[in-house]
N, CA, C and O atoms as a GROMACS GRO file, in nm:
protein
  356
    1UNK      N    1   1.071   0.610  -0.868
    1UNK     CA    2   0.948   0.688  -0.860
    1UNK      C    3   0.964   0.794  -0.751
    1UNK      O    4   1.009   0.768  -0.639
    2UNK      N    5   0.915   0.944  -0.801
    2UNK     CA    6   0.887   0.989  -0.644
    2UNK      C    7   0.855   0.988  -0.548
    2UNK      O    8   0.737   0.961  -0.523
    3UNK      N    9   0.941   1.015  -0.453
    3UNK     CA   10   0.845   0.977  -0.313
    3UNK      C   11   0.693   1.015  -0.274
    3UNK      O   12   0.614   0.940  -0.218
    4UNK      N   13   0.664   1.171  -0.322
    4UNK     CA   14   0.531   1.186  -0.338
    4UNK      C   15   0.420   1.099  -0.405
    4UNK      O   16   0.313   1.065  -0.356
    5UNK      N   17   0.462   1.074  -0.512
    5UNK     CA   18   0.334   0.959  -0.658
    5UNK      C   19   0.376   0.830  -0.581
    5UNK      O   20   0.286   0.746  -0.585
    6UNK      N   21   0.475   0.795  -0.518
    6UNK     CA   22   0.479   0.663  -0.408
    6UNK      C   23   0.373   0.691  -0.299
    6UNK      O   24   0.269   0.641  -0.343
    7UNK      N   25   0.357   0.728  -0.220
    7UNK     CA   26   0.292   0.746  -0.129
    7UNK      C   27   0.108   0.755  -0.193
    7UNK      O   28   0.016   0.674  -0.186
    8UNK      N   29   0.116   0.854  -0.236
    8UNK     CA   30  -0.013   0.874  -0.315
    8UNK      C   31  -0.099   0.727  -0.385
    8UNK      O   32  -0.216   0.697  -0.360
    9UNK      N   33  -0.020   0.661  -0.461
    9UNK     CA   34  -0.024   0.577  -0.547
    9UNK      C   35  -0.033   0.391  -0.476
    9UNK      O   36  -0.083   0.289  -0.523
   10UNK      N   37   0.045   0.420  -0.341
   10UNK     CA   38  -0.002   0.292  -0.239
   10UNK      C   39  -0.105   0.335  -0.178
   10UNK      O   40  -0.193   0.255  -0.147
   11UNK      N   41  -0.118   0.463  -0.148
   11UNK     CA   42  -0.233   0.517  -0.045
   11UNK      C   43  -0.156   0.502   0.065
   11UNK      O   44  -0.258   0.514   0.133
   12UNK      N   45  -0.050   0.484   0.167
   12UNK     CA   46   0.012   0.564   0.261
   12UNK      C   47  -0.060   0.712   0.284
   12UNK      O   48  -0.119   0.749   0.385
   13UNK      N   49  -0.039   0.780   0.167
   13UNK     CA   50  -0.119   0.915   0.207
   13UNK      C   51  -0.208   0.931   0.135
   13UNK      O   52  -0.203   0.849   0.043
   14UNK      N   53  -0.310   1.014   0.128
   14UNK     CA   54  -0.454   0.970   0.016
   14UNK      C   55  -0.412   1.083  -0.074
   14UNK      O   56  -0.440   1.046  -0.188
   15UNK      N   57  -0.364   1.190  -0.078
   15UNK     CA   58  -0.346   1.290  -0.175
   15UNK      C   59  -0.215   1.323  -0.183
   15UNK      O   60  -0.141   1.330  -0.085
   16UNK      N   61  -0.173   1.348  -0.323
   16UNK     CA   62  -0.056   1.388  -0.300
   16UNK      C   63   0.016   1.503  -0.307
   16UNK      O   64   0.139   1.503  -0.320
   17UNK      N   65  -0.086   1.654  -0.297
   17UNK     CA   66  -0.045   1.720  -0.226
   17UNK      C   67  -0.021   1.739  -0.071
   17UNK      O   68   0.051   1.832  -0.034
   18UNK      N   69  -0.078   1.653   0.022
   18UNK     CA   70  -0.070   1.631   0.134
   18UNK      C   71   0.064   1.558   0.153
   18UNK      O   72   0.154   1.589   0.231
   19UNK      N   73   0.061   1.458   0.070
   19UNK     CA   74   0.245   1.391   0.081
   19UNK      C   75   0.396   1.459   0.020
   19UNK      O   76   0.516   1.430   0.024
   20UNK      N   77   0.322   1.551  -0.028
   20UNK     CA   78   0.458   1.664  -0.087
   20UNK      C   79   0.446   1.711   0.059
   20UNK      O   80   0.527   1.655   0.134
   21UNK      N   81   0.349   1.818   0.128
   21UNK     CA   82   0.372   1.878   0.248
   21UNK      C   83   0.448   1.823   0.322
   21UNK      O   84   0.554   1.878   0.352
   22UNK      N   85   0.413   1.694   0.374
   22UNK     CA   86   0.447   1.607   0.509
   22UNK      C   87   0.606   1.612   0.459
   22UNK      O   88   0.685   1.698   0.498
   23UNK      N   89   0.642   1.503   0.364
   23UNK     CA   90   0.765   1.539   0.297
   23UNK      C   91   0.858   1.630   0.315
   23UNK      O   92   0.972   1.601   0.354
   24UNK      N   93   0.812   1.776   0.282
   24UNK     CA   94   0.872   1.883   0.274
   24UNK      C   95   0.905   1.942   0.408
   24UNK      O   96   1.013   2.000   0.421
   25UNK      N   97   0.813   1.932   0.521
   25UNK     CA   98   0.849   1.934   0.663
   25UNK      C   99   0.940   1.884   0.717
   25UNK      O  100   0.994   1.948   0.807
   26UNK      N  101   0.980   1.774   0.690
   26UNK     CA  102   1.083   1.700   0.709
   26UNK      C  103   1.006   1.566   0.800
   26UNK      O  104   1.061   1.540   0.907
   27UNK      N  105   0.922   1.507   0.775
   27UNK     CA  106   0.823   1.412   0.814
   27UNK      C  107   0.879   1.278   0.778
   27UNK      O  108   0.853   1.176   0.842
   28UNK      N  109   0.948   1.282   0.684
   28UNK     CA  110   0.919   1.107   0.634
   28UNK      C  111   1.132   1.092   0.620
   28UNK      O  112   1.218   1.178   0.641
   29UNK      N  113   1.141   0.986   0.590
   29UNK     CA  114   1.246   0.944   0.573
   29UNK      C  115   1.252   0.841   0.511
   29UNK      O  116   1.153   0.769   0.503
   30UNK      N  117   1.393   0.801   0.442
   30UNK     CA  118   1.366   0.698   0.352
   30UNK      C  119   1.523   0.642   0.374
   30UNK      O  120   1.618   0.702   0.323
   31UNK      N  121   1.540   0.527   0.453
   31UNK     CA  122   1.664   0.456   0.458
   31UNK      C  123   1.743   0.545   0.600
   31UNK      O  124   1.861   0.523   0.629
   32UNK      N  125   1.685   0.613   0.653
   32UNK     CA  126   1.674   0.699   0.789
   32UNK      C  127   1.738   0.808   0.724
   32UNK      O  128   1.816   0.853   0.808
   33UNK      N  129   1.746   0.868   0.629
   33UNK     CA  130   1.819   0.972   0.560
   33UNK      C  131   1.655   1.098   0.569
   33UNK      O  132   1.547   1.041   0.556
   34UNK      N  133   1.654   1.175   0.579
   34UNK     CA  134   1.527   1.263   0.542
   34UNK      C  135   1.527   1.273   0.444
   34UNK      O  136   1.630   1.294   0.378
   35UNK      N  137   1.394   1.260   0.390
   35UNK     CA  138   1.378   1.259   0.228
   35UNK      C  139   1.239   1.396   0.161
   35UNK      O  140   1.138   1.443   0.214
   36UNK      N  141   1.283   1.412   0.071
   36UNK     CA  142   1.213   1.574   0.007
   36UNK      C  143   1.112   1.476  -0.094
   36UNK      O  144   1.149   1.366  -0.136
   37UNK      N  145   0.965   1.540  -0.126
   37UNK     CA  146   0.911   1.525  -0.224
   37UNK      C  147   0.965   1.440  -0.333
   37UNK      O  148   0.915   1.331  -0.360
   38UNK      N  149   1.069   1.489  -0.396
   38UNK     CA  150   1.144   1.457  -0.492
   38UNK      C  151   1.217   1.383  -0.506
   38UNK      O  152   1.269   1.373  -0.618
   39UNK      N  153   1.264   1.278  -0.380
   39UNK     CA  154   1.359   1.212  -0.390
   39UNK      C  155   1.281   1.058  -0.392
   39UNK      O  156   1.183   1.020  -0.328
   40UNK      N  157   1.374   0.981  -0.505
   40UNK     CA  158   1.336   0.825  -0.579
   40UNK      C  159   1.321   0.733  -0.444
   40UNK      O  160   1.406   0.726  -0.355
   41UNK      N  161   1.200   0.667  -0.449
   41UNK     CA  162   1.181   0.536  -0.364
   41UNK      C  163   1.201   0.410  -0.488
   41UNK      O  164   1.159   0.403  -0.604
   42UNK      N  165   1.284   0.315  -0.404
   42UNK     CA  166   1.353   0.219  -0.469
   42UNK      C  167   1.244   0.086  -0.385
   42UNK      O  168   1.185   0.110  -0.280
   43UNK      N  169   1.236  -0.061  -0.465
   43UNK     CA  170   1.197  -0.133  -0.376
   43UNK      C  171   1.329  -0.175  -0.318
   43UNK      O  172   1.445  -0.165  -0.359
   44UNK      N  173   1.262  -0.238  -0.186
   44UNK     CA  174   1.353  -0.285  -0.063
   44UNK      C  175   1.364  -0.164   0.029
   44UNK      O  176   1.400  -0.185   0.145
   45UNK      N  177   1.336  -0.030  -0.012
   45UNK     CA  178   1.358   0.081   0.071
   45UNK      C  179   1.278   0.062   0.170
   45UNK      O  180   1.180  -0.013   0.171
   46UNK      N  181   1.342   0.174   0.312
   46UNK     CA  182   1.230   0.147   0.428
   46UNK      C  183   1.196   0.341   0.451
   46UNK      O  184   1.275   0.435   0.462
   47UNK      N  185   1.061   0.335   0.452
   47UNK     CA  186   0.998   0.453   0.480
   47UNK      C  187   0.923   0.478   0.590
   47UNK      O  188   0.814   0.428   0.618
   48UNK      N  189   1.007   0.584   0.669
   48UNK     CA  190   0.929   0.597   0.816
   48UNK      C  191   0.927   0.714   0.817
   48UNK      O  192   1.019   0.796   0.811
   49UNK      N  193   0.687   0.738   0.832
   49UNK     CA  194   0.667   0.874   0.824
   49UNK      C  195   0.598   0.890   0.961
   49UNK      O  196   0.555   0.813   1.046
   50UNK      N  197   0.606   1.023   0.945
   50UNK     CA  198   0.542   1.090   1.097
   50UNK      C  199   0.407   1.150   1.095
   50UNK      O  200   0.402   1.269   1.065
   51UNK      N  201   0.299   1.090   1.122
   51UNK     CA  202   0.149   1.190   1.064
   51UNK      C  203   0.084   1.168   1.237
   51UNK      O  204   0.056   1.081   1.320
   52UNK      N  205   0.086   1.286   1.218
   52UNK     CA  206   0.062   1.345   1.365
   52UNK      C  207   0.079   1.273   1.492
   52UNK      O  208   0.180   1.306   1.554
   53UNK      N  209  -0.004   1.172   1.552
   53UNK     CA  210   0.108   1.130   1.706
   53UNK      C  211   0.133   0.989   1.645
   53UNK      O  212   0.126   0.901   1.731
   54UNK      N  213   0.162   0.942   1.514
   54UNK     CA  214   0.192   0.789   1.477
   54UNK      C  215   0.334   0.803   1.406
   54UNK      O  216   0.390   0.904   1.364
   55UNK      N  217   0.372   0.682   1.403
   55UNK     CA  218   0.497   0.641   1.327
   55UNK      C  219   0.496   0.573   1.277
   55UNK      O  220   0.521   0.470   1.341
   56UNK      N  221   0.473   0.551   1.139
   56UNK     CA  222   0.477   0.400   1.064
   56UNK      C  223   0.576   0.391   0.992
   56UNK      O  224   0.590   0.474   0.901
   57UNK      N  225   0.661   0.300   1.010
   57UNK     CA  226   0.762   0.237   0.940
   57UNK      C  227   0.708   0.107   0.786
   57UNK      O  228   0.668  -0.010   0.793
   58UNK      N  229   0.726   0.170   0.701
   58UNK     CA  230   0.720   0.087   0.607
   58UNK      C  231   0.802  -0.005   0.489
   58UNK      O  232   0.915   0.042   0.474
   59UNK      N  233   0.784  -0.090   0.427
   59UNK     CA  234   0.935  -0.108   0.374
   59UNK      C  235   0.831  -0.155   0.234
   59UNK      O  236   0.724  -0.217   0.239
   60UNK      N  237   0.915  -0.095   0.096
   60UNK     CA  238   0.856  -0.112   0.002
   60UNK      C  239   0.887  -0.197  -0.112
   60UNK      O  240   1.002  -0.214  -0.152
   61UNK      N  241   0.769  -0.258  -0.170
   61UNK     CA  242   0.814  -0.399  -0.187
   61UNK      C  243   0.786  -0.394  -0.356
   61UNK      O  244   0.841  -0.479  -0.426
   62UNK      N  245   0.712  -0.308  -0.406
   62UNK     CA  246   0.706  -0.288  -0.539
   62UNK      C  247   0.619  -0.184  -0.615
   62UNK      O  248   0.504  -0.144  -0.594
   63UNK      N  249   0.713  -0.152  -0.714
   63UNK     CA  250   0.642   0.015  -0.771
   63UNK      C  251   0.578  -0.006  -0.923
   63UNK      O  252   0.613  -0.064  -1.026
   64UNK      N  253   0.472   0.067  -0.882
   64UNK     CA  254   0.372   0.094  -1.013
   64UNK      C  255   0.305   0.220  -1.027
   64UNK      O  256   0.257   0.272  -0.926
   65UNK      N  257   0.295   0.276  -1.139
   65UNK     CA  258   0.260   0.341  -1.188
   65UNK      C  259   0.124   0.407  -1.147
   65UNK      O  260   0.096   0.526  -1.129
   66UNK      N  261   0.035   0.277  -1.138
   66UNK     CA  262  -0.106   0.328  -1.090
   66UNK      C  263  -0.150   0.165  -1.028
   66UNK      O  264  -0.095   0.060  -1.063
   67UNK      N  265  -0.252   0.178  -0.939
   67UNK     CA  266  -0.272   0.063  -0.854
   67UNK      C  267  -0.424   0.068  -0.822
   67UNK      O  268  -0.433   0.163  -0.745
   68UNK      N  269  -0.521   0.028  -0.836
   68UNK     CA  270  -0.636  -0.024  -0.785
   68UNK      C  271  -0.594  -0.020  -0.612
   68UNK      O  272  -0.494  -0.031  -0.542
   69UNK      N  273  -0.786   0.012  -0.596
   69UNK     CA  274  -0.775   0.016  -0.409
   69UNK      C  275  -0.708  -0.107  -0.353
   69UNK      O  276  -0.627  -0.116  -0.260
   70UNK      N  277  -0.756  -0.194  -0.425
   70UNK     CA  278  -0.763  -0.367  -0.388
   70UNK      C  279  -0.600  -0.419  -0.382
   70UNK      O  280  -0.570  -0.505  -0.300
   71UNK      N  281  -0.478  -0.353  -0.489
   71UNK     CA  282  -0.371  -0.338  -0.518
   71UNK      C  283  -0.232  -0.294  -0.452
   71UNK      O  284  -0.116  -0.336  -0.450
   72UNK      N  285  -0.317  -0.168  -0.391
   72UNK     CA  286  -0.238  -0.043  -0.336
   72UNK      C  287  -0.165  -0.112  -0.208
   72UNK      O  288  -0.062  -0.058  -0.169
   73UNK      N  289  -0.207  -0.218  -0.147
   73UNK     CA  290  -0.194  -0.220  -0.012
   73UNK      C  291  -0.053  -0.354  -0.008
   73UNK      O  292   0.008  -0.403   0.087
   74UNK      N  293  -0.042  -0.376  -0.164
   74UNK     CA  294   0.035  -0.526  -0.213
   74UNK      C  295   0.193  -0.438  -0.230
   74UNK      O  296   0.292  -0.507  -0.253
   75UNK      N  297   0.212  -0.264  -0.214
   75UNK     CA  298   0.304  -0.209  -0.254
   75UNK      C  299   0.387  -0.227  -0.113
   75UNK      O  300   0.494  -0.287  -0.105
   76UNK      N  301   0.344  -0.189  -0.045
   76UNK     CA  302   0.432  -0.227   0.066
   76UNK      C  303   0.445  -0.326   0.194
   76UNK      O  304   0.384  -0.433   0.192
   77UNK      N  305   0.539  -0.286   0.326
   77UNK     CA  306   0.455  -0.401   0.440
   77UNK      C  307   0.494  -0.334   0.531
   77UNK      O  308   0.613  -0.303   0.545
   78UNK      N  309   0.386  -0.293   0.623
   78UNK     CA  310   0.381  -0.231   0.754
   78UNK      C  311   0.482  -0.340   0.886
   78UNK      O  312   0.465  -0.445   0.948
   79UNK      N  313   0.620  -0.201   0.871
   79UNK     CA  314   0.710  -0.321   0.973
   79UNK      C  315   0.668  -0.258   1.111
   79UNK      O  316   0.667  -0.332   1.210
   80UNK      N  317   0.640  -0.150   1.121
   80UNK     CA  318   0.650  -0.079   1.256
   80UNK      C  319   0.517   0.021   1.252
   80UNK      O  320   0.504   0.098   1.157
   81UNK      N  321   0.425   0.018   1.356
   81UNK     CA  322   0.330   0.117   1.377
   81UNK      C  323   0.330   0.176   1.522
   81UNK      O  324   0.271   0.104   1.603
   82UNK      N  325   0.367   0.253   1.555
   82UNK     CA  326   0.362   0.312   1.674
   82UNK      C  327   0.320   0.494   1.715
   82UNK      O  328   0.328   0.594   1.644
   83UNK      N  329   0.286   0.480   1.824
   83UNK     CA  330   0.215   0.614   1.864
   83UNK      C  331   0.376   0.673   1.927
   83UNK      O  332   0.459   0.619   1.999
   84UNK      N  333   0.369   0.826   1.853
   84UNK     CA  334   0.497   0.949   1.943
   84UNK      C  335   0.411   1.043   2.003
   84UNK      O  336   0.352   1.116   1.923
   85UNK      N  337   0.395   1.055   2.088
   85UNK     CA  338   0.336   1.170   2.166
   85UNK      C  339   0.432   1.264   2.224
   85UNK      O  340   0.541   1.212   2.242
   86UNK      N  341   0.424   1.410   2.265
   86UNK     CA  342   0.520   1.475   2.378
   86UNK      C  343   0.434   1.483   2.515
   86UNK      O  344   0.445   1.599   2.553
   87UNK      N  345   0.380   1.433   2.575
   87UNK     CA  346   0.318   1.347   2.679
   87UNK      C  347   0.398   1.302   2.776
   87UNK      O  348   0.349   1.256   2.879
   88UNK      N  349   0.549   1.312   2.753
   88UNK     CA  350   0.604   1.199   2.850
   88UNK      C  351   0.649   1.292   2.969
   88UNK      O  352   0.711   1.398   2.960
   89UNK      N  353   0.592   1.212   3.114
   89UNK     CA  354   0.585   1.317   3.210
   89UNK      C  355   0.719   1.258   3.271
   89UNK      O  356   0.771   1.311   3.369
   0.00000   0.00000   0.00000
């Protein structure tokens, strides 16, 4: 599946023109490789994106097509959540 309709489709990101952007910035990564809109999320993959001062590391555990709210949250598992700031004095 694309990485964009992945994201969109767990709700990681709520729209998925917003997850093509982030994507395309060079925001997210997938297996620590940088990954484009376009490139396939596999399960077992680990996805660590950057949305503004957070870092969430995720690792994905199974792909569908379309997912209920109640559903969405069964696609992956939050390994890492952390704040990046440029703050550091």
């Amino acid at each position: 599946m694309r990485l964009d309709k992945f994201l969109k489709v767990s709700r990681l990101i709520k729209r998925r023109t917003l997850a093509k952007e982030v994507s395309d910035q060079g925001r997210i990564q997938i297996n620590g490789k940088e990954a484009k809109a376009s490139s396939t999320v596999k399960v077992g993959d680990e996805l660590t994106i950057r949305l503004g001062q957070r870092q969430v590391t995720a690792k994905v555990e199974r792909i569908q097509e379309t997912s209920r709210k109640d559903e969405a949250a069964e696609m992956y598992t939050i390994i890492k959540e952390e704040k990046v700031g440029s703050s550091e004095a």
